[in-house]
C-alpha positions as CSV (number, residue, x, y, z in Angstrom):
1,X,71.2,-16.6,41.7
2,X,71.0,-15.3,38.3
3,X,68.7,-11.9,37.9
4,X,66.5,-12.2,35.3
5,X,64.2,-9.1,33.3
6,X,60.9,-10.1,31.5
7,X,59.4,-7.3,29.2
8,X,57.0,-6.9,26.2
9,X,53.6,-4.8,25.3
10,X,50.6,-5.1,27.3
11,X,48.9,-8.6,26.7
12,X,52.5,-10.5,26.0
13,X,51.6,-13.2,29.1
14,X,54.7,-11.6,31.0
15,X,52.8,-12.6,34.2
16,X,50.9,-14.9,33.3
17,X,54.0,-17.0,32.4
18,X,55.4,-16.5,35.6
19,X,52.2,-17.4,37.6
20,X,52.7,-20.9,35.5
21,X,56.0,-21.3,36.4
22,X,55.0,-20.8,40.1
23,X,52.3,-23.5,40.1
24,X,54.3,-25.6,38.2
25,X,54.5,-28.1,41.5
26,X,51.0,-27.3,42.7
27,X,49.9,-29.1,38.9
28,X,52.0,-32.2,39.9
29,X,50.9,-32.7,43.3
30,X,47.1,-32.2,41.8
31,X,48.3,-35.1,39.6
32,X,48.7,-33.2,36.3
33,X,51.9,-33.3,34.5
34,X,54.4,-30.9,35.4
35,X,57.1,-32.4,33.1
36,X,60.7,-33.1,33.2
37,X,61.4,-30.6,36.0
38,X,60.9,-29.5,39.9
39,X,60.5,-25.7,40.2
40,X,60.2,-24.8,43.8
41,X,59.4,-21.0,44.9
42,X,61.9,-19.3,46.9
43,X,60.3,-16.5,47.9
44,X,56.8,-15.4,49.4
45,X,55.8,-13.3,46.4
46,X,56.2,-16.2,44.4
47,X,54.5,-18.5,45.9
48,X,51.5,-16.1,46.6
49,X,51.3,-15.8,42.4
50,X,51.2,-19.5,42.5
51,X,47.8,-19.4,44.8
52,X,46.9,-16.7,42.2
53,X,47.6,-19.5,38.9
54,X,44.7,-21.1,40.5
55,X,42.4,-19.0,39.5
56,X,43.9,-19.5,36.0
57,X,43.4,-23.1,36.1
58,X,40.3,-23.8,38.2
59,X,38.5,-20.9,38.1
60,X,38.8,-19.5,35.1
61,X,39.6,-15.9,36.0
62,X,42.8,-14.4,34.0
63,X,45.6,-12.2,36.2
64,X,45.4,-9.0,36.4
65,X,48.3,-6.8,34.5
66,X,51.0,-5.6,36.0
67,X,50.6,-1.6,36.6
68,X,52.6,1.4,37.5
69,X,52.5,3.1,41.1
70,X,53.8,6.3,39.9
71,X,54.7,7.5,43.7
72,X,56.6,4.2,43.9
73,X,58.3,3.3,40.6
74,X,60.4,0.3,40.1
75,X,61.4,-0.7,44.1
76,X,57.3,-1.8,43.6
77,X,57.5,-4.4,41.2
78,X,58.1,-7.8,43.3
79,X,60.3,-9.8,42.6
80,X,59.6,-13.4,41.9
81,X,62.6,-16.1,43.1
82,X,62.4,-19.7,41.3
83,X,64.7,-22.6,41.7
84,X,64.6,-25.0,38.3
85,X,66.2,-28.7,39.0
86,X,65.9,-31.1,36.0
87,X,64.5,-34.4,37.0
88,X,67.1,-36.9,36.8
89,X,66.9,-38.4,33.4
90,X,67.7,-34.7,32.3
91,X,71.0,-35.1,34.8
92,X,73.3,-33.2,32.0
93,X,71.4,-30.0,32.6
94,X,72.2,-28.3,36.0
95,X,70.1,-26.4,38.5
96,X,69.2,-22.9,37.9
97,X,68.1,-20.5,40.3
98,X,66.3,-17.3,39.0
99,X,65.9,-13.9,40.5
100,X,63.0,-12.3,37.9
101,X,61.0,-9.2,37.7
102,X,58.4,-8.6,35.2
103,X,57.9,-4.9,33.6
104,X,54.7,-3.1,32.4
105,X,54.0,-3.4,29.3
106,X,52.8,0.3,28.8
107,X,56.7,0.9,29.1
108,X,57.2,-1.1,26.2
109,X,54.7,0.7,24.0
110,X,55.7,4.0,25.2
111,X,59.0,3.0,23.7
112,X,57.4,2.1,20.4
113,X,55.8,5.8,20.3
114,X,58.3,7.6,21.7
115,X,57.0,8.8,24.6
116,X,58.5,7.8,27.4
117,X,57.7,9.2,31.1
118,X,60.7,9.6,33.2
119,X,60.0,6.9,35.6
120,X,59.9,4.4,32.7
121,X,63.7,5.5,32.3
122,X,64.1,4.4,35.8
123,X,62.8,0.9,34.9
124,X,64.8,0.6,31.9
125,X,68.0,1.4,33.9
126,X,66.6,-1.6,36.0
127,X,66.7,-3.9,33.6
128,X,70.2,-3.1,32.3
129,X,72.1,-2.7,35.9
130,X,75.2,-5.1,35.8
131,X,74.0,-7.8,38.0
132,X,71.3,-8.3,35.4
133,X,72.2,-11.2,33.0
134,X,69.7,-11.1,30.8
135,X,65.9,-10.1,29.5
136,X,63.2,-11.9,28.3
137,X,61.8,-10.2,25.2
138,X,58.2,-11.6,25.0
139,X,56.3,-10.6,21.6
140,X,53.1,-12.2,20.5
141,X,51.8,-9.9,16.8
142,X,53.0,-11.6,13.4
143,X,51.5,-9.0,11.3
144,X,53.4,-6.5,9.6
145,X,52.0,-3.5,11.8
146,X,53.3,-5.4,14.5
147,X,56.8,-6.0,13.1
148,X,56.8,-2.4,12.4
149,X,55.9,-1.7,15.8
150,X,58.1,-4.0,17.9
151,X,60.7,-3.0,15.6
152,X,60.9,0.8,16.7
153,X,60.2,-0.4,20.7
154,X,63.4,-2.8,19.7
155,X,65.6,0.2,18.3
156,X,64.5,2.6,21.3
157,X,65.5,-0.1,23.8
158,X,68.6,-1.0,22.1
159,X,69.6,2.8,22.5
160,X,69.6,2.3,26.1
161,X,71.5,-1.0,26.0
162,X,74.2,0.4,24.1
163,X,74.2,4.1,26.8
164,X,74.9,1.4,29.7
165,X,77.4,-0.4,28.0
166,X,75.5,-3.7,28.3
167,X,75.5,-4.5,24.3
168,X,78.5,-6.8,25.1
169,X,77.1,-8.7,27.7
170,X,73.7,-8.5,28.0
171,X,71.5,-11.6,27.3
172,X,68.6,-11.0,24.5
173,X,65.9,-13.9,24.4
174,X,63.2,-13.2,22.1
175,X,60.4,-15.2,22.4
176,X,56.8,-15.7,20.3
177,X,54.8,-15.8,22.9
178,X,51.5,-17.5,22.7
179,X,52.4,-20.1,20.2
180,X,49.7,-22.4,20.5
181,X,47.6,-20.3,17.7
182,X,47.5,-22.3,15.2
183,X,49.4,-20.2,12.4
184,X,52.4,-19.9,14.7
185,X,52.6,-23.8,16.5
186,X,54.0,-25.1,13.0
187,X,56.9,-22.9,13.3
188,X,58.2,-23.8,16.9
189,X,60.4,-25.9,16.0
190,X,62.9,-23.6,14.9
191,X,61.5,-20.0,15.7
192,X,64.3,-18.3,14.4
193,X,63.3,-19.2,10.6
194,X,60.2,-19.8,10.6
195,X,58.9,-17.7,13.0
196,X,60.9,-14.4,12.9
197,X,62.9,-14.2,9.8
198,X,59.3,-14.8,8.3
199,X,56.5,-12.6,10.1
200,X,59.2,-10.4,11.8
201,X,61.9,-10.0,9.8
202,X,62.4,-6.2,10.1
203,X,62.9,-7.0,14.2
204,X,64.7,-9.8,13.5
205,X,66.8,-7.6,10.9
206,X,67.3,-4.9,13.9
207,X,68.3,-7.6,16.4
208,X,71.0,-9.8,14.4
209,X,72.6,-6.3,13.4
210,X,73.1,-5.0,17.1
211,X,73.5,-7.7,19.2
212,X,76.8,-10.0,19.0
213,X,75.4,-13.5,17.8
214,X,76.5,-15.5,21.4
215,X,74.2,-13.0,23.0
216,X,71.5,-13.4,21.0
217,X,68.6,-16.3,20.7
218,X,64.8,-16.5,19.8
219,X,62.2,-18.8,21.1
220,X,58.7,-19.9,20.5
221,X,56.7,-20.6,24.6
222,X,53.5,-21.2,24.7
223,X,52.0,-20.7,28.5
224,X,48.8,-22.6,27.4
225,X,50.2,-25.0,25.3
226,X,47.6,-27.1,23.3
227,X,45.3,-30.1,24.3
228,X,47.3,-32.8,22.7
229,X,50.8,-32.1,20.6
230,X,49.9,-35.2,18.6
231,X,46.4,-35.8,18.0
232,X,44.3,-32.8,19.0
233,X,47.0,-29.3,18.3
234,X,43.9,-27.1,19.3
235,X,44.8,-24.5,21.5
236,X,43.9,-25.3,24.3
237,X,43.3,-21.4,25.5
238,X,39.9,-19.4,25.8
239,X,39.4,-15.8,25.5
240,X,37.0,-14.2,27.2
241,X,35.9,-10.3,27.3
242,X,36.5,-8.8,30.6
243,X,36.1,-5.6,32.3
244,X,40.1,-4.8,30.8
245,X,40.0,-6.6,27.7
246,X,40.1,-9.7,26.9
247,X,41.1,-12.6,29.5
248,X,42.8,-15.6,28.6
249,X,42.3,-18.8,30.7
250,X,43.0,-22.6,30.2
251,X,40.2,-24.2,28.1
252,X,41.1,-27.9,30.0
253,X,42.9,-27.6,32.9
254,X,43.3,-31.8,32.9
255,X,45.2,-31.1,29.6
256,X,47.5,-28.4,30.3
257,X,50.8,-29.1,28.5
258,X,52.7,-25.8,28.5
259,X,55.1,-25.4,25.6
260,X,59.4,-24.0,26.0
261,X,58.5,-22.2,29.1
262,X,62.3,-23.3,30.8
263,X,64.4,-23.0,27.5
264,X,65.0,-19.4,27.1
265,X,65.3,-19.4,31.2
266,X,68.2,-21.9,31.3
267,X,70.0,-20.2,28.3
268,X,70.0,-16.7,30.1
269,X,71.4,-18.6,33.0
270,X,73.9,-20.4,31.7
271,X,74.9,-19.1,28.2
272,X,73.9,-23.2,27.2
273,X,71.0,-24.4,25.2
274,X,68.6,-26.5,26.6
275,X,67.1,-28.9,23.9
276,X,63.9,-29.7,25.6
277,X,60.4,-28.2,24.9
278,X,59.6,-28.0,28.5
């Protein structure tokens, strides 16, 4: 089972990504689409956030962050068990089975302003203990405040990569996040150019020079996804203002069609590329 790290700022969709993956065969037997693949739940936590997706997709109410229990750290965070089998017409792609553990995303800002606490150390060193094999790097801004912000996370991070001798073998995929909106969906298709050599380019810049290419790949997922690829590329997403910001929930749950969610999942398996947009 291949260990798995998911991390980004507050508001990324760490979790809610993962609640989608854990409903993902809750949508099929409702009769919605779940695609070209079975994921089952190996573990209670994981299938408790699937009963928690619901709320996403029939009531409307958006997960609550993930947060920091100071007197407990890291042995908190649960950790959420997947296994991912390719329907059969897919038959070239094997079975996966993922181990993954989502971070808070105040860690990652703290790293963009250089003010880390010492039990965000402690999750860092989680995320780069040997049987990890990878992270998931989930980043949402294309403005240039944001490229200049992710890139000085990015640089912080890679510091602690390169302390724990992980630059080598440690898995990098960086993913836009979110890219239903519609100035990012055009650019899916190959994220690497159009996505972050254009909006992101310092971070992209940072990332090509530190990481060895094989270890390296970047993504475009889109959790919502929109209401019809085709004929109607509205995102289908609604934001709402809540009591912690503002809540994101499916606009038409009959429509949901979730964008690249396996991709980047597959490749920090396997080291393979999966060309699917599953």
């Amino acid at each position: 089972m291949a260990n798995i790290r998911i991390i980004g700022p507050r508001s990324s969709g760490k979790t809610t990504y993962l609640a989608a993956l854990a409903y993902w065969q809750s949508l099929k037997q409702a009769g919605g689409k779940a695609g070209s693949f079975h994921i089952q739940a190996l573990n209670r936590e994981t299938e408790m956030l699937a009963e928690q997706a619901e709320n996403i997709i029939n009531a409307g109410i958006s997960l609550p962050p993930t947060r920091i229990n100071p007197d407990s750290g890291v042995d908190e965070l649960p950790f959420y068990s997947f296994r991912i089998e390719p329907k059969h017409w897919l038959r070239k792609y094997q079975p996966i089975d993922l181990a993954v553990r989502d971070h808070p995303g105040e860690i990652f800002d703290r790293l963009r302003d250089d003010n880390l606490m010492s039990m965000d150390k402690d999750f860092i060193d989680e995320c780069l203990t040997k049987d990890v094999e990878g992270c998931l790097i989930l980043l949402t801004g294309w403005e240039p405040k944001a490229d200049y912000d992710y890139n000085h996370a990015l640089r912080r991070f890679l510091e602690f990569v390169e302390a724990q001798n992980r630059t080598q073998d440690l898995r990098l995929a960086i993913a836009m996040s979110k890219c239903e909106r519609g100035e990012i969906w055009p650019g899916r298709i190959d994220p690497e150019e159009d996505l972050f050599q254009v909006h992101l380019e310092l971070t992209w810049r940072l990332l090509r020079s530190k990481i060895p290419a094989p270890n390296l790949r970047f993504y475009a997922l889109s959790t919502f996804g929109v209401m019809n690829g085709r004929t109607d590329p509205r995102p289908n997403r609604q934001d709402e203002l809540g009591q912690t910001g503002r809540n994101s929930t499916l606009r038409e749950p009959g429509q949901w069609h979730p964008y690249g969610l396996i991709s980047p999942l597959y490749w920090l398996n396997t080291g393979k590329e999966m060309n699917t947009d599953a």
